[in-house]
N, C-alpha and C positions, 0 to 999 in steps of 0.2 A: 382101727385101734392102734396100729401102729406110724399110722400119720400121725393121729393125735398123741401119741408118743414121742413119736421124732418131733414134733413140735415144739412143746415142753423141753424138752432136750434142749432148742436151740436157743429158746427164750431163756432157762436158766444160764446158760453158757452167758450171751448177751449179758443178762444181768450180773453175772458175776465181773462181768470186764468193766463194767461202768461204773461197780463199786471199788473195784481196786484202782481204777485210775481215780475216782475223785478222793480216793484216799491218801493223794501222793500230789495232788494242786487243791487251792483253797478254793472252797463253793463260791460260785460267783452272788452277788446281790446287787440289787439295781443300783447303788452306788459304783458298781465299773461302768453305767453305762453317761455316768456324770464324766465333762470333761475333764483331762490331767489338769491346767489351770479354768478356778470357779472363772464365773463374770466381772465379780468382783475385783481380780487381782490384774494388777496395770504393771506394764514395763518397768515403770517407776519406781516401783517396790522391789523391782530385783536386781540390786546391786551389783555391778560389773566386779568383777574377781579380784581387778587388780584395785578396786577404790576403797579407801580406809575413814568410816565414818567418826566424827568425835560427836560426843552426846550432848544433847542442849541439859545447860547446866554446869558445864564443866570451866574450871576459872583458866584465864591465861595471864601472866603476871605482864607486867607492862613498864616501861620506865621513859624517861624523856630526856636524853642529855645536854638539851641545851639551856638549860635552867631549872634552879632549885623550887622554885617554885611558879604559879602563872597565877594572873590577876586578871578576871572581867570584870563588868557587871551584872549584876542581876540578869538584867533584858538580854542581854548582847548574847550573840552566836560566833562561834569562832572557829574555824579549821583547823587541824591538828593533826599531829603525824606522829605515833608514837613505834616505838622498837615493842617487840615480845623479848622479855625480862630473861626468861629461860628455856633452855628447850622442852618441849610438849613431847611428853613419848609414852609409848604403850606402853601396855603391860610387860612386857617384856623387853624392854628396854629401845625400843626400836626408834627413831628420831619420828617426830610426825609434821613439828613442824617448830624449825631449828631456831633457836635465839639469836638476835636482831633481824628478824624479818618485822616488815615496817605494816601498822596497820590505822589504815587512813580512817578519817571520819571528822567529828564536830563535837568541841565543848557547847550547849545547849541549855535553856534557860530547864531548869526543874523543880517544884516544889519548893521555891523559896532557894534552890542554889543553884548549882548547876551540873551536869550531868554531860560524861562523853559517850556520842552515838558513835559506834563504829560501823562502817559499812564496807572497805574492802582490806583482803591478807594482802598481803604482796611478799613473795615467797620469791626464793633465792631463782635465778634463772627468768626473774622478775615474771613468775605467774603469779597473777589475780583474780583471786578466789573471793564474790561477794561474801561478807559476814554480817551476822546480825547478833551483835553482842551491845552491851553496855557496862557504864561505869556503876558506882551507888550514888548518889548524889551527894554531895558536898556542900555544907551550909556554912564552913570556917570565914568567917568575915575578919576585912581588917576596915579599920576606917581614919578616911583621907579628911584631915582637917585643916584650914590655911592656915602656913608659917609650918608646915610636918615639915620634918626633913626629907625630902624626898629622893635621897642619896639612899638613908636607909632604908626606905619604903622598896624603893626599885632593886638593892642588893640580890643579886643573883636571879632576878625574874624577868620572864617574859610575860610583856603585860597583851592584854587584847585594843583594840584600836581604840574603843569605846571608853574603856579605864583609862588607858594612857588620854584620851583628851579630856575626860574628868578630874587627872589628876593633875593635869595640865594648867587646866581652868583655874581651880580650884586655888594650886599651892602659888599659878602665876608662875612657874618655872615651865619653860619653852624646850625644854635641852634634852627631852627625853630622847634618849639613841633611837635611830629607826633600825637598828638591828634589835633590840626589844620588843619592836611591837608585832604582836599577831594579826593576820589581814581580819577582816573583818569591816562594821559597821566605824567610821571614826565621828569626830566633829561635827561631821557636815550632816548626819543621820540625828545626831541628838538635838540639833537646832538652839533653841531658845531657853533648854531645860538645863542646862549646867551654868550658864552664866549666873552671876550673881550668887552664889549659892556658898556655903564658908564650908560647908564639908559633904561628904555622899561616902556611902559603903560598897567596899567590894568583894570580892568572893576571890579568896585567898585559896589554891588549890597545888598542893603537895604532891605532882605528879606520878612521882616514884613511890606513894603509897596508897594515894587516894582510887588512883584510875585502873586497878586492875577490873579485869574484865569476866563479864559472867555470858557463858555462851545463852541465846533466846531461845535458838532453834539448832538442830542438830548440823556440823559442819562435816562437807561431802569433799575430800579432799582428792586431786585428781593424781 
């Protein structure tokens, strides 16, 4: 009788200690026995401390100071280097990525006009951060007729290779400055298709308003 006394004794004892201690840490459930990170979650997703992401979506303004405006064609692709307009900064005023840093890519044929791809930042201390932004596409036409004045056609533009030899052809004026023209397709790409021909249209693009930029995808800046 008094074994099974002291028994009891010690089994309430026990049980009182298992109650106050899980009263004092949270009940475990099988979810402790899941790991810290699931299967699911990759290196990738966990941004280094010191990296500052900007959201796809976000505009970056753009300007181009070597002319008031640029001329292709239609078809034609054309390389391009434009400055960022203004500085890109947080919330809090923080610079993220400072005005005139230069960002490379391609005016592109699009939807009846043409459109700038951009593909890389190039940030001060000349780091190069690929980007995937674009322009809106620009459909403003002008059109090259023979005997235009092509003095005022070309006023303050850089033309692209393919324009400048249509308008070449076209007006029979050979004089276009080669500090005007943008590399690209010239002449010798259009072959047999601009001769003869008394006018052709091109796409007139106002680069200090037309080409700012719309981020695609999110930018990881180092």
């Amino acid at each position: 009788m008094f074994i099974t006394s002291q028994w009891q004794s010690k089994t309430a004892l026990l049980m009182a200690l298992v109650v106050s201690t899980a009263a004092g840490v949270p009940i475990a459930s099988a979810s402790t026995k899941e790991p810290l990170f699931s299967s699911q979650t990759t290196p990738q997703l966990l941004q280094p401390r010191n990296q500052v992401v900007i959201p796809s979506g976000t505009i970056i303004p753009v300007r181009y100071n070597k002319a008031e405006k640029i001329l292709v064609t239609p078809e034609e692709t054309v390389p391009l280097t434009l400055q960022v307009a203004s500085n890109i900064t947080s919330s809090r005023g923080t610079i993220l990525i400072p005005a005139g840093s230069e960002v490379v890519g391609e005016l592109k044929p699009a939807s009846g006009g043409s459109q700038f791809f951009a593909k890389e930042l190039i940030m001060r201390r000349h780091t190069r951060i690929p980007l995937n932004a674009r322009s809106q596409v620009v459909t403003r036409t002008e059109r090259i007729d023979k005997g235009v004045d092509v003095r005022k056609v070309l006023r303050g533009a850089a033309v692209g290779a393919a324009a400048a030899a249509v308008i070449s052809a076209i007006t029979g004026d050979r004089a276009i400055a080669t500090e005007e023209v943008l590399g690209g397709a010239g002449v010798g790409a259009l072959g047999g298709l601009i001769f003869g021909r008394k006018r052709a249209t091109v796409i007139s693009i106002d680069p200090n308003n037309d080409l700012d930029l719309t981020l695609r995808s999110q930018l990881a800046l180092r």
